[in-house]
Steps between C-alpha positions, in 0.01 A plus 500: 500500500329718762249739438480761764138614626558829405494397137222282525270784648627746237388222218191420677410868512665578128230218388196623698561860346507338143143315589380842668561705232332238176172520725514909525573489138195314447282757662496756214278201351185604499164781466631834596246864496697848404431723800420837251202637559364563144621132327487265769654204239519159603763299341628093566835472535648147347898402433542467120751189391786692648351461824467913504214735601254567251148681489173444338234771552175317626269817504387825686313479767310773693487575864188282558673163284292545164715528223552771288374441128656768326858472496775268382376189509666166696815315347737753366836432683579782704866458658729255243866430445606547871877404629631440888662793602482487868340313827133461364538775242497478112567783274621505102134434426185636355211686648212564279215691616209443319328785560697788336627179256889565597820302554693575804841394597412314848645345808277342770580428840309255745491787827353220709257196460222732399623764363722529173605834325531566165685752310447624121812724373419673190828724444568710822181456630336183719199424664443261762255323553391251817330197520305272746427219509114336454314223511403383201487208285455384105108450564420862632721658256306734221402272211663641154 
């Protein structure tokens, strides 16, 4: 049997997409800051048993790092029961924003390596909402 070289480089490439695109998955992992002016939320973003997006809010944390005392309070799961529904996008999910203590309809979308967009739908109005991403780990997070 001969296999042509044209098949071979369309295999080879076929498998180098599949490896390209588990890494890029991978990068929603991670601490990510809402770019709104007034909340500035920081959330880390895990995959649940599924292997799908989901969001625990760490804290709020003002323009010089501190972190605010006063509101919601680190833990509460934030974006839940995501599906796949495109390249690096999940919708069918939950967005929950703490402070005005409401359930959204949401879909979030990795825009780039540092940036990921999140939409609430709450009948036939949305919100979006973007995200960058920080550094930050476990030991500098907010303690309760």
């Amino acid at each position: 049997m001969i296999i042509r070289k044209e098949k071979v480089f369309v295999l080879f490439f076929l498998v180098l997409g599949l490896f390209s695109y588990a890494q890029e998955r991978n990068d929603i992992i991670g601490y990510w800051k809402s770019c709104d002016i007034d909340d500035n939320m920081v959330v880390r973003v895990q995959l649940d048993d599924n292997e799908m997006p989901e969001a625990y809010l760490v804290g709020f944390q003002k323009g010089n790092g501190e972190w605010e005392t006063d509101k919601p309070k680190k833990g509460i799961k934030v974006m839940y029961g995501l599906s796949e529904t495109g390249s690096l996008k999940w919708g069918k999910g939950k967005i929950y924003d703490p402070l005005v203590d409401r359930t959204y309809r949401g879909v979030i979308k990795l825009q780039s390596k540092d940036t990921i967009k999140a939409t609430g739908y709450w009948a036939f109005l949305w919100d979006d909402i973007l995200y960058k991403r920080i550094k930050l780990d476990k030991k500098n997070e907010p303690k309760g």
